[in-house]
LODOZA-212433 format. One record per residue (C-alpha): residue number from 1; residue in one letter; x, y negated, z negated. Coordinates in nm, 4 decimals. Layout:
REM LODOZA-212433
<pt i="NUM" aa="a" X="X" Y="Y" Z="Z"/>
...
END
This chain:
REM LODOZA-212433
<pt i="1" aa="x" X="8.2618" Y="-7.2982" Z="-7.9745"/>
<pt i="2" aa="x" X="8.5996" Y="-7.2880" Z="-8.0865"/>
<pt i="3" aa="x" X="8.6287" Y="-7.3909" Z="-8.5358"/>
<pt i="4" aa="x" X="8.9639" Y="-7.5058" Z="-8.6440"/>
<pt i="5" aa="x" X="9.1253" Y="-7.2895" Z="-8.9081"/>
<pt i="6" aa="x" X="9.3431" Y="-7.4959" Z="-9.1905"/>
<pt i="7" aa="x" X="9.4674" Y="-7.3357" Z="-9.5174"/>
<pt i="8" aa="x" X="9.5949" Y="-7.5413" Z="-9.7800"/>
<pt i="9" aa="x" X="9.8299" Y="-7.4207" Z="-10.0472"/>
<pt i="10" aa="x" X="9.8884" Y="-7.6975" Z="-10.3857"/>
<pt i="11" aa="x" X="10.2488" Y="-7.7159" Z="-10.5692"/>
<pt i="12" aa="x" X="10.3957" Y="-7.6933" Z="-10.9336"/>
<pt i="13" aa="x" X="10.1699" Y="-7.7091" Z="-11.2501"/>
<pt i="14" aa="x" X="9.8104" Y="-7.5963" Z="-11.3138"/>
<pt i="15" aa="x" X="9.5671" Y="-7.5922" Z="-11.0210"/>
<pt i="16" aa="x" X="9.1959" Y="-7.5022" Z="-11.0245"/>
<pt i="17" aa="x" X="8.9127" Y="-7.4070" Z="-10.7067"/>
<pt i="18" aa="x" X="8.8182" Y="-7.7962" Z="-10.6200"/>
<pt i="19" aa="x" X="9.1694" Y="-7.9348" Z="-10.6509"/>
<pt i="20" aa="x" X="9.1654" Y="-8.0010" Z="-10.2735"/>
<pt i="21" aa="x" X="8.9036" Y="-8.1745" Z="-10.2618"/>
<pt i="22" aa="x" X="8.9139" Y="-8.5353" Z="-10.1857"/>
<pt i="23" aa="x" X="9.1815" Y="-8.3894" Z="-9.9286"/>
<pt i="24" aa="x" X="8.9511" Y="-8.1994" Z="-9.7272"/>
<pt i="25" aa="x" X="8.6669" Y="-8.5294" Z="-9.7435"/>
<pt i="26" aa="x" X="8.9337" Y="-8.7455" Z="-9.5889"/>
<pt i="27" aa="x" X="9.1004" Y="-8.5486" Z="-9.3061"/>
<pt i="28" aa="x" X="8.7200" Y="-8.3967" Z="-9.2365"/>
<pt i="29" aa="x" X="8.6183" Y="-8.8034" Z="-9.1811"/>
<pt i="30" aa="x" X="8.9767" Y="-8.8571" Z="-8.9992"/>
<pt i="31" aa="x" X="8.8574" Y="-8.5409" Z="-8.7650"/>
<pt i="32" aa="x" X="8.4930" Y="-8.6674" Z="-8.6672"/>
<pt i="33" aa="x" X="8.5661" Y="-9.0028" Z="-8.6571"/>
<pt i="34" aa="x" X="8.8870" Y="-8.9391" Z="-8.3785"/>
<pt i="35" aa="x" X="8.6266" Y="-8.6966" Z="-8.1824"/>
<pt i="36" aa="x" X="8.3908" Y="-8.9153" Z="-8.1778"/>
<pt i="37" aa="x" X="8.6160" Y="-9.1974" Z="-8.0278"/>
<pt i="38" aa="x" X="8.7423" Y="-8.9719" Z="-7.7289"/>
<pt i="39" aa="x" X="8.4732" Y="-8.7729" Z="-7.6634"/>
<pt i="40" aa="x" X="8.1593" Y="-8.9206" Z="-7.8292"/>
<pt i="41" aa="x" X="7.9017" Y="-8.8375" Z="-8.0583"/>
<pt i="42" aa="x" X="7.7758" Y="-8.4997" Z="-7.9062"/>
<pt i="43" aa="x" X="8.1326" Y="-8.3838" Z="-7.9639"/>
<pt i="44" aa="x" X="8.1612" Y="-8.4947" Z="-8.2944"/>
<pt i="45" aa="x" X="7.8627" Y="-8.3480" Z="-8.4040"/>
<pt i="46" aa="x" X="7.9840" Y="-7.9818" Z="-8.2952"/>
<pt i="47" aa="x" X="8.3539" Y="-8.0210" Z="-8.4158"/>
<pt i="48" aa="x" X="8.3609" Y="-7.7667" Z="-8.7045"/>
<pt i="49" aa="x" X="8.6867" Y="-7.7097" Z="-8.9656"/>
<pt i="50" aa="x" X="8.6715" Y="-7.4400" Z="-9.1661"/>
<pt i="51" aa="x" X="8.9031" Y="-7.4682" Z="-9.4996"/>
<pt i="52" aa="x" X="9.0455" Y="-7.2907" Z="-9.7356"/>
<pt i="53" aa="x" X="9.2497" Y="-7.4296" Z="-10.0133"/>
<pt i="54" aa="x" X="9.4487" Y="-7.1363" Z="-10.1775"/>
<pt i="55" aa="x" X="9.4969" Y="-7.1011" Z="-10.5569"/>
<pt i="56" aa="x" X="9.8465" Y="-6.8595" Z="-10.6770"/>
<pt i="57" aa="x" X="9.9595" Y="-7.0311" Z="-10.9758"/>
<pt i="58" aa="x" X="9.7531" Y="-6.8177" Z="-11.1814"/>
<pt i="59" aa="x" X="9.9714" Y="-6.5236" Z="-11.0628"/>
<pt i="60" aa="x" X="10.2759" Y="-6.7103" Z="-11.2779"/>
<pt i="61" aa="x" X="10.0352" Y="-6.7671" Z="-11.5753"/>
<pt i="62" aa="x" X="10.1171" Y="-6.5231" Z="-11.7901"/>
<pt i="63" aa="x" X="10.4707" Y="-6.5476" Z="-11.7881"/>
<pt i="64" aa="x" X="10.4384" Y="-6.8965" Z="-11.8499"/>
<pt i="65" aa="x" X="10.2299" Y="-6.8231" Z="-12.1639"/>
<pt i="66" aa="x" X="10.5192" Y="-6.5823" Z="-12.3188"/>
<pt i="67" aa="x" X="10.7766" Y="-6.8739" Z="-12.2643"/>
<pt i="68" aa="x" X="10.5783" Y="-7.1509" Z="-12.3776"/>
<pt i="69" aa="x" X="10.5795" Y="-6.9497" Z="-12.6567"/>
<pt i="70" aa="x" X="10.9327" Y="-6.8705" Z="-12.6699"/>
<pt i="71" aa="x" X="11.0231" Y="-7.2310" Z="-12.6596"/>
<pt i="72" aa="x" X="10.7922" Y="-7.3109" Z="-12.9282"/>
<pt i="73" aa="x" X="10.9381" Y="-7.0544" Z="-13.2098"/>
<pt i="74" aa="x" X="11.2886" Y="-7.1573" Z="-13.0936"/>
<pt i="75" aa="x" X="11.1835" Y="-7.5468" Z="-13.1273"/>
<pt i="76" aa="x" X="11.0876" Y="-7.4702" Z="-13.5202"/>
<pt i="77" aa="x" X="11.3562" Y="-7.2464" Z="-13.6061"/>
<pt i="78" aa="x" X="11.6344" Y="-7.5202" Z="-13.4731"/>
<pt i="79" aa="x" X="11.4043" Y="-7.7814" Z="-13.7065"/>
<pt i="80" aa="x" X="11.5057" Y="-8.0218" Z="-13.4735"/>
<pt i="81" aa="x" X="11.3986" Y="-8.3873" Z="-13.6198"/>
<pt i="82" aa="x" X="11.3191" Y="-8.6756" Z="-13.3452"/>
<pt i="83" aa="x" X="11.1070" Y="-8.9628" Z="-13.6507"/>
<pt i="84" aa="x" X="10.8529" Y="-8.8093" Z="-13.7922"/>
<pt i="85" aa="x" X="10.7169" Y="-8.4653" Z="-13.8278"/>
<pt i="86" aa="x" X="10.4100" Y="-8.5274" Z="-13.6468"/>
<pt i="87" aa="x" X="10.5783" Y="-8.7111" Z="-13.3355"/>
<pt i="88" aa="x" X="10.8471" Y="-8.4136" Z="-13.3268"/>
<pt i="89" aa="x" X="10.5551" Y="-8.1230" Z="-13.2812"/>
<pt i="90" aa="x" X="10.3829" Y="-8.3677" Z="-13.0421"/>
<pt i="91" aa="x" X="10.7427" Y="-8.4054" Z="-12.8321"/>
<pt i="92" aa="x" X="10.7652" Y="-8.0395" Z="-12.8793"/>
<pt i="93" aa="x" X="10.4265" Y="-7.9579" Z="-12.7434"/>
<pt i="94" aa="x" X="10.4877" Y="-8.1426" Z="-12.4323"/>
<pt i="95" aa="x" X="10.8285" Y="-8.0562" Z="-12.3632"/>
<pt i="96" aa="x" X="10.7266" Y="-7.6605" Z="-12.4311"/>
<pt i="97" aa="x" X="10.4015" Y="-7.7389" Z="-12.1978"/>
<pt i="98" aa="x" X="10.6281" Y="-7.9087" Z="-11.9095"/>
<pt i="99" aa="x" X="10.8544" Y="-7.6588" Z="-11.9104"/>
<pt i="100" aa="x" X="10.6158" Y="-7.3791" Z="-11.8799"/>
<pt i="101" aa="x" X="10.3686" Y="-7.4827" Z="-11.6567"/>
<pt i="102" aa="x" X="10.6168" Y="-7.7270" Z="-11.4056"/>
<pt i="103" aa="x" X="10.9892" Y="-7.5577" Z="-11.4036"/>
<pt i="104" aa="x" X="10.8672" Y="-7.1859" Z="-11.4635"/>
<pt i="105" aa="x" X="10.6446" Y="-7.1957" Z="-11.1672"/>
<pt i="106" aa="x" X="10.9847" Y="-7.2180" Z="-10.9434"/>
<pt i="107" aa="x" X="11.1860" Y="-6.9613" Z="-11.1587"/>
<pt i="108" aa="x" X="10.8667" Y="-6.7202" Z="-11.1234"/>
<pt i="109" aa="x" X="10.8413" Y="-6.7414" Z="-10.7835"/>
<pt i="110" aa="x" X="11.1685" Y="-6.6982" Z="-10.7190"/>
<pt i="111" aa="x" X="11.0688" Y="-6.3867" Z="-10.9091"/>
<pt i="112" aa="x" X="11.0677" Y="-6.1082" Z="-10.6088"/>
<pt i="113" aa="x" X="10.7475" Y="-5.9233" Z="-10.7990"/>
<pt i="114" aa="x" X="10.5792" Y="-6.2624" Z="-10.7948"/>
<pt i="115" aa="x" X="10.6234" Y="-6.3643" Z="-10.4248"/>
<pt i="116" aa="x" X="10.4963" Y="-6.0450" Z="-10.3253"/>
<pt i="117" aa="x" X="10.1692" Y="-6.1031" Z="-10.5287"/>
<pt i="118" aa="x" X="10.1445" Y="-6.4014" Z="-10.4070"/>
<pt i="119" aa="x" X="10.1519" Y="-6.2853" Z="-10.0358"/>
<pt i="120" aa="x" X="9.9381" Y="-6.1070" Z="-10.1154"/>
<pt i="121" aa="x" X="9.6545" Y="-6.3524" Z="-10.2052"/>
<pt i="122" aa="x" X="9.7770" Y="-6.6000" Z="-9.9612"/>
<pt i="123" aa="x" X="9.7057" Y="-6.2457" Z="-9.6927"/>
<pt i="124" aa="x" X="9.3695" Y="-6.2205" Z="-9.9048"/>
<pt i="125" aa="x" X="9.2648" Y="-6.5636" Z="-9.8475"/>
<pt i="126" aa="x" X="9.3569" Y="-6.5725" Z="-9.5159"/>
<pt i="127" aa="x" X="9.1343" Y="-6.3087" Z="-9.3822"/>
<pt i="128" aa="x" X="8.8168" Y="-6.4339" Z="-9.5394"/>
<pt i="129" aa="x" X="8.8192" Y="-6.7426" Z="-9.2986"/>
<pt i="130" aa="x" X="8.7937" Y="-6.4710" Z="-9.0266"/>
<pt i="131" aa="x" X="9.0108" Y="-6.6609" Z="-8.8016"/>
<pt i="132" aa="x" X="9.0236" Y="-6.3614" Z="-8.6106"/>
<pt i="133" aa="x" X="9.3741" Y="-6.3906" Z="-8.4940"/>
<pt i="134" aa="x" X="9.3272" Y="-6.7696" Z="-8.4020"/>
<pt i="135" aa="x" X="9.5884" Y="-7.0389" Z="-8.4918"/>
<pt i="136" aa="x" X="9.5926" Y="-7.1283" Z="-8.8820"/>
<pt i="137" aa="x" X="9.7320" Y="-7.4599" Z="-8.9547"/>
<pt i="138" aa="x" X="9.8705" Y="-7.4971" Z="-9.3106"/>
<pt i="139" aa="x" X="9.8639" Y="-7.8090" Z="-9.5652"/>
<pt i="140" aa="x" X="10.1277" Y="-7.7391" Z="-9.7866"/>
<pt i="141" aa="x" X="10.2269" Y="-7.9673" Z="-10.1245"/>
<pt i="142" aa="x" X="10.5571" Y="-7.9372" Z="-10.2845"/>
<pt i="143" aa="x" X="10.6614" Y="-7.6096" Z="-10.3992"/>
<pt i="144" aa="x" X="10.3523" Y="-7.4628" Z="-10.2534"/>
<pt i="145" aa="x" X="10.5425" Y="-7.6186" Z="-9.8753"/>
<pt i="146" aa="x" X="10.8305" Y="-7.3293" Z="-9.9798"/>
<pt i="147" aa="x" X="10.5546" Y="-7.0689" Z="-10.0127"/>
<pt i="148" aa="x" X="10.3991" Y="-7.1336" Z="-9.6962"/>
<pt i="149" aa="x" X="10.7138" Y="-7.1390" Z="-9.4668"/>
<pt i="150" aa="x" X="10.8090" Y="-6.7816" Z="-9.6712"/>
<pt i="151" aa="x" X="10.4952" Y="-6.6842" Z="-9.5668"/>
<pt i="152" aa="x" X="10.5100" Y="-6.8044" Z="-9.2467"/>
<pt i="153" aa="x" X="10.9020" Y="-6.6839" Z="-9.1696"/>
<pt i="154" aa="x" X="10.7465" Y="-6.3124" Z="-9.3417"/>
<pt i="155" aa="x" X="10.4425" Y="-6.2956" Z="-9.0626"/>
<pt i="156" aa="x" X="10.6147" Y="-6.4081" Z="-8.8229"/>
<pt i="157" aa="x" X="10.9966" Y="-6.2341" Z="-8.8404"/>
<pt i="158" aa="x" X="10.8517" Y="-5.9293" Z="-9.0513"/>
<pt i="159" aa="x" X="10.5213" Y="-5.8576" Z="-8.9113"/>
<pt i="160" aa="x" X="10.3641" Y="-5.9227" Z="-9.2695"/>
<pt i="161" aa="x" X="10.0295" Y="-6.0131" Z="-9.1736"/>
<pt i="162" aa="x" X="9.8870" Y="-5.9257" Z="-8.8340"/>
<pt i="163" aa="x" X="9.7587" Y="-6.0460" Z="-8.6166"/>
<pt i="164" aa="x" X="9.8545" Y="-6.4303" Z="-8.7004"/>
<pt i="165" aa="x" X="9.9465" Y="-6.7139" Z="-8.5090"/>
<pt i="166" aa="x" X="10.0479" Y="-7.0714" Z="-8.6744"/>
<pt i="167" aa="x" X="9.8905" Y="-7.3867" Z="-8.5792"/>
<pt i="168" aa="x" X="10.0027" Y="-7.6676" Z="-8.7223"/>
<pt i="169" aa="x" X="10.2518" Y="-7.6866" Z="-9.0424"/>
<pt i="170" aa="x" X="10.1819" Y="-8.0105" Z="-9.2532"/>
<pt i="171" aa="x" X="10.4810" Y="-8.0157" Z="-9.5889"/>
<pt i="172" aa="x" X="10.3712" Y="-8.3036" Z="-9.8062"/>
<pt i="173" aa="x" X="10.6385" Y="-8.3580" Z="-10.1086"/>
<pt i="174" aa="x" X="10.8538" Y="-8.0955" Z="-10.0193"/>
<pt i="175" aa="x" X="11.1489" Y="-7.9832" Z="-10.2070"/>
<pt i="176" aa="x" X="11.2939" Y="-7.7082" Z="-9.8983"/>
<pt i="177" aa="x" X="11.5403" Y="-7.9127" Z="-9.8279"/>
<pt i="178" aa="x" X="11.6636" Y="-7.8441" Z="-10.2222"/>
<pt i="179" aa="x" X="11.6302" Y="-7.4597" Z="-10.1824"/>
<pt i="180" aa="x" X="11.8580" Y="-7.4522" Z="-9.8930"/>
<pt i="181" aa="x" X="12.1393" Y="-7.4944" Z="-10.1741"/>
<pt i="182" aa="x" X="12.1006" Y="-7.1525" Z="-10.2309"/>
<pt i="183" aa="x" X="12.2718" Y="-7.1006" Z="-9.9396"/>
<pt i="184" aa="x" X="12.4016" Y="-7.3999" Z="-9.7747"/>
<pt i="185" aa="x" X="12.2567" Y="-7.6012" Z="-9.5200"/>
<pt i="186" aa="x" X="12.4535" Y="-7.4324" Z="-9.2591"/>
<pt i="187" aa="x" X="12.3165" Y="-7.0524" Z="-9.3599"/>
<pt i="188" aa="x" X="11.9810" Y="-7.2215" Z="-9.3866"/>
<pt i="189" aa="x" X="11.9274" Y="-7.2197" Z="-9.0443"/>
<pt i="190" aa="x" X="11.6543" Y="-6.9580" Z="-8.9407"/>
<pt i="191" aa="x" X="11.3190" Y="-7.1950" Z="-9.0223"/>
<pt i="192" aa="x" X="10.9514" Y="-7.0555" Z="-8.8981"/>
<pt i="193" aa="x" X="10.9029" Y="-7.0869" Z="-8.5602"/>
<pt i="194" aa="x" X="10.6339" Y="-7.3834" Z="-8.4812"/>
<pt i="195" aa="x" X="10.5174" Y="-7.3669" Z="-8.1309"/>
<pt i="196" aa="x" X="10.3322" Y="-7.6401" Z="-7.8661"/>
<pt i="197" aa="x" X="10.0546" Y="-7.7798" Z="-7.9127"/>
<pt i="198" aa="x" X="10.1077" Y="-7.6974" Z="-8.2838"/>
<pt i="199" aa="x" X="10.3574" Y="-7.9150" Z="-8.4716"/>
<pt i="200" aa="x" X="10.5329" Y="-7.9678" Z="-8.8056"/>
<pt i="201" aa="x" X="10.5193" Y="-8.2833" Z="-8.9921"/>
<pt i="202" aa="x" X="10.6853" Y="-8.3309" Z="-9.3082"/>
<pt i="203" aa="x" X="10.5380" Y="-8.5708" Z="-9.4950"/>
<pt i="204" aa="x" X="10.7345" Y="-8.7745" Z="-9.7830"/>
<pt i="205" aa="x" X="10.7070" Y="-9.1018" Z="-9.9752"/>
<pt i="206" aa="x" X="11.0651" Y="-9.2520" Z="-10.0564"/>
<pt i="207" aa="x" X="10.9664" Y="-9.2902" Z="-10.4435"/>
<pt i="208" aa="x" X="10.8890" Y="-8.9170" Z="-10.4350"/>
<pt i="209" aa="x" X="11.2068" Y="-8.7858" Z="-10.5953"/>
<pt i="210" aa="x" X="11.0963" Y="-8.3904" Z="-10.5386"/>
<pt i="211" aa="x" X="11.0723" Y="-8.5243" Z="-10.1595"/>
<pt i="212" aa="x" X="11.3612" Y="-8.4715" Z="-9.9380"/>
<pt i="213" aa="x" X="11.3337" Y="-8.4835" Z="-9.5339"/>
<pt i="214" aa="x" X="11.4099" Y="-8.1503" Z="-9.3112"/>
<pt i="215" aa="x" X="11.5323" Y="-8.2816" Z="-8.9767"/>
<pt i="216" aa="x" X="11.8835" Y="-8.3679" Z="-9.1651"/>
<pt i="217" aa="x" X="11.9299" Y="-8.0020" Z="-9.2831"/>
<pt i="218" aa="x" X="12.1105" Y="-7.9290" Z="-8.9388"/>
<pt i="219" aa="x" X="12.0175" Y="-7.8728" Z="-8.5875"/>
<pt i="220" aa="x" X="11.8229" Y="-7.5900" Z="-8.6570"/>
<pt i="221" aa="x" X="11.5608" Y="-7.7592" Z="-8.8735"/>
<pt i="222" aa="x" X="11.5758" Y="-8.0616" Z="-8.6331"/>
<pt i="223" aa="x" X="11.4662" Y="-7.9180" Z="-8.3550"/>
<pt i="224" aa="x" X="11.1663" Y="-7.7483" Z="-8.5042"/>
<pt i="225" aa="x" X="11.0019" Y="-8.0551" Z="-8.7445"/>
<pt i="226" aa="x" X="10.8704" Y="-8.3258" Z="-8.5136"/>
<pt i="227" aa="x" X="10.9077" Y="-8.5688" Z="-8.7654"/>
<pt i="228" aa="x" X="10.9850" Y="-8.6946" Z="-9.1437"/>
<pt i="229" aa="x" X="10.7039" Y="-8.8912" Z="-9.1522"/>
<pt i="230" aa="x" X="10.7538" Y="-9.1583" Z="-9.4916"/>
<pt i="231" aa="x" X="10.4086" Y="-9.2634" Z="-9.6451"/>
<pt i="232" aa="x" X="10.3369" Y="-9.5088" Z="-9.9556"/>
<pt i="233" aa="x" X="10.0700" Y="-9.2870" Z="-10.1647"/>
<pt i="234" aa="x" X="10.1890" Y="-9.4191" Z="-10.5196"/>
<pt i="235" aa="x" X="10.5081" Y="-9.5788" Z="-10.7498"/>
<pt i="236" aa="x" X="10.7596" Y="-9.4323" Z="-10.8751"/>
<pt i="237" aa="x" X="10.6600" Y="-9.1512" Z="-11.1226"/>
<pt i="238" aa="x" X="10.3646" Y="-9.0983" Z="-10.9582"/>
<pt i="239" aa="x" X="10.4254" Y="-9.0608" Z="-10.5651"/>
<pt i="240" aa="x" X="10.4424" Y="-8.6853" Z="-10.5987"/>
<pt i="241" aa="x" X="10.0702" Y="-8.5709" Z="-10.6868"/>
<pt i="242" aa="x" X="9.9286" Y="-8.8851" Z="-10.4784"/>
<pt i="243" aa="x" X="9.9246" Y="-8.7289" Z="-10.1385"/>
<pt i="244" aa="x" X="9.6019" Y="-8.5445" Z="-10.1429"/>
<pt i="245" aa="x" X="9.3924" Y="-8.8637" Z="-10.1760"/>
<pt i="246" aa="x" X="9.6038" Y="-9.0952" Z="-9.9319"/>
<pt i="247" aa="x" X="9.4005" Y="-9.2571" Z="-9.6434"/>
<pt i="248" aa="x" X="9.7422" Y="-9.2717" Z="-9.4261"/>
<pt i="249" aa="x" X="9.7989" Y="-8.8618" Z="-9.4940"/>
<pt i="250" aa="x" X="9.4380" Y="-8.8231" Z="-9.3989"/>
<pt i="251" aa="x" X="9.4771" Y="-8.9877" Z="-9.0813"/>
<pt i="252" aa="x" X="9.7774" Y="-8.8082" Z="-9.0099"/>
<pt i="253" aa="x" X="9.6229" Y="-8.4735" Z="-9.0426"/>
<pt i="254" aa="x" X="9.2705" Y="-8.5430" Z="-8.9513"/>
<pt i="255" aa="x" X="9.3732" Y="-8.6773" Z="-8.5418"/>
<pt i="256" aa="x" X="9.6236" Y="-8.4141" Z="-8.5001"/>
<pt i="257" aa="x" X="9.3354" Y="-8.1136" Z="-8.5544"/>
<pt i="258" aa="x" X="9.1034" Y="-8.3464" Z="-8.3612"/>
<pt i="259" aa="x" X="9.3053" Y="-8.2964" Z="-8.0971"/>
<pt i="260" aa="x" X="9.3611" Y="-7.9658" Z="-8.0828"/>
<pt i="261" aa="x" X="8.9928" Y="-7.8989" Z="-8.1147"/>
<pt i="262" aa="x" X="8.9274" Y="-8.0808" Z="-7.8303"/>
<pt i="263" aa="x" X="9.2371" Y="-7.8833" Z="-7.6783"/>
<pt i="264" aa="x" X="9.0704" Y="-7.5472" Z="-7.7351"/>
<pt i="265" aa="x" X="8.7122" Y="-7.6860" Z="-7.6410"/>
<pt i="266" aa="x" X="8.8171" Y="-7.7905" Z="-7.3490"/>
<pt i="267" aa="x" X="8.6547" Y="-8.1429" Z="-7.3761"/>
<pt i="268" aa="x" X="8.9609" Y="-8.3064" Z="-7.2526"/>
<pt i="269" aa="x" X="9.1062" Y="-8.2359" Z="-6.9022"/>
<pt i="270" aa="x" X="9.4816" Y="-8.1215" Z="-6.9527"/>
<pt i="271" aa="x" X="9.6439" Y="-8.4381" Z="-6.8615"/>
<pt i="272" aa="x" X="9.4177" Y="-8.6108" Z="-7.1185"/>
<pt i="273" aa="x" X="9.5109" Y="-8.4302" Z="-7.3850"/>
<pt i="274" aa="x" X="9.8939" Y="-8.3932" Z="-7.2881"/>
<pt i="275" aa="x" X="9.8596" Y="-8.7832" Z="-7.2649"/>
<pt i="276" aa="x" X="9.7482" Y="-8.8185" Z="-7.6130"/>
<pt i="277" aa="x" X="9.9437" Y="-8.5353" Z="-7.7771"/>
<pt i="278" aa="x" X="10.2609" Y="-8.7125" Z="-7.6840"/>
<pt i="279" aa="x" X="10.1031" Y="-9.0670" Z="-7.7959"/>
<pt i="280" aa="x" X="10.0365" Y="-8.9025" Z="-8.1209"/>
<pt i="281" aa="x" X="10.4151" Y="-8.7588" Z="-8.1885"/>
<pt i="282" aa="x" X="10.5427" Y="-9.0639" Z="-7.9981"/>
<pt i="283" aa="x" X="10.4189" Y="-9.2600" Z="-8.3318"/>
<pt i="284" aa="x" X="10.5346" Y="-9.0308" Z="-8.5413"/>
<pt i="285" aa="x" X="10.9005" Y="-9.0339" Z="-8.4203"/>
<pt i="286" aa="x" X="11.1376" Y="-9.3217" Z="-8.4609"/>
END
């Protein structure tokens, strides 16, 4: 019996073991439940994922500490006066803590040192779900979706980690689209290569401002993302950390490794499952 593989890796700010939790309870529920409608309960019962949700930001902690720092001391020495003294260290506290723990984690990964450690624990992680050379999908949230497709791109163009093969690729709040600046859309043309039955869906809500879709980039990117699938998780302000416990991103995930279990299980005939592999990108696509 074939398990399905999925690592997820979270975004900016501080993240702790558990913080992928109510994601994994609602695309685990998504998964049954969709087995259990095409193949019935017997199926369901056997259908096995096997997680792993991937923690790196404590890699960047310690540079974060030394700035938070830094910003502090400079903070006093400029005196600077907002109404009272109390509400300026409290302004001061958050803007240092922002700061550190939000815009350092992109500077420090852009950090070459940093990446590299990272890799490292992403390889780490990787190998105790003893996939065994299998396909791994990813779940990816906001700058954590830049790390994976690094990673990705790095095992797949530089023979990082072998052997590995890529399921599915699931970007939820990305911001890749804004790191193609570095270069220009047009030299940011070489994205990981995503191959059938696995797919990538890039998942945004419009009133997620670190959200941008992929397929625009340029022809590159558009041929390899199936979709830029827009969700409502939250308003304004809020969107951007509301993906892991939307029902609709659930769903989304949860039928798409349903049906690749069932794919490598064999518990659909071919034409079956072609049937509804294409129903399933059919309603992702415009």
């Amino acid at each position: 019996m074939s398990d399905i593989f999925v690592a997820i890796l979270h975004g900016i700010g501080k993240n702790e073991a558990g913080y992928a939790d109510q994601l994994i309870r609602g695309v685990r529920k998504e998964f049954t439940a969709r087995i259990r409608k095409i193949a019935g309960e017997e199926a369901a019962g056997e259908a096995r994922i096997a997680f792993k949700p991937i923690v790196w930001d404590d890699i960047l902690a310690e540079n974060q500490e030394k700035l938070k720092a830094l910003i502090e001391k400079m903070q006093q020495q400029i005196g600077r006066k907002i109404f009272f003294g109390l509400l300026t260290s409290f302004y001061n506290r958050l803007r240092s803590a922002f700061v550190a723990e939000y815009v350092m984690d992109i500077l420090g990964y852009l950090n070459e040192d940093a990446k590299v450690k990272i890799q490292a624990r992403i390889k780490e992680e990787l190998a105790s779900l003893r996939a065994g050379g299998r396909a791994v999908t990813f779940i990816a949230h906001s700058l954590g979706t830049v790390i994976a497709s690094d990673f990705i791109w790095d095992c797949q163009f530089r023979g990082l980690m072998q052997p590995f093969t890529l399921g599915n690729f699931f970007t939820m709040g990305s911001p890749l689209a804004l790191f193609a600046l570095r270069w220009g859309p047009e030299l940011f043309n070489k994205p990981i290569k995503v191959e059938l039955p696995g797919l990538w869906v890039n998942i945004l809500d419009t009133n997620d401002p670190i959200a941008y879709p992929l397929k625009p980039l340029n022809k590159e990117y558009d041929s390899v993302v199936l979709a830029d699938k827009e969700v409502s998780v939250g308003p304004l302000g809020l969107a951007h950390i509301r993906y892991w416990n939307s029902p609709a991103v659930h769903a989304l995930i949860g039928r798409k490794l349903a049906l690749d279990w069932l794919g490598a299980n064999e518990r659909l005939d071919p034409y079956g499952l072609e049937h509804l592999t294409h129903q399933y990108a059919t309603e992702l696509t415009p």
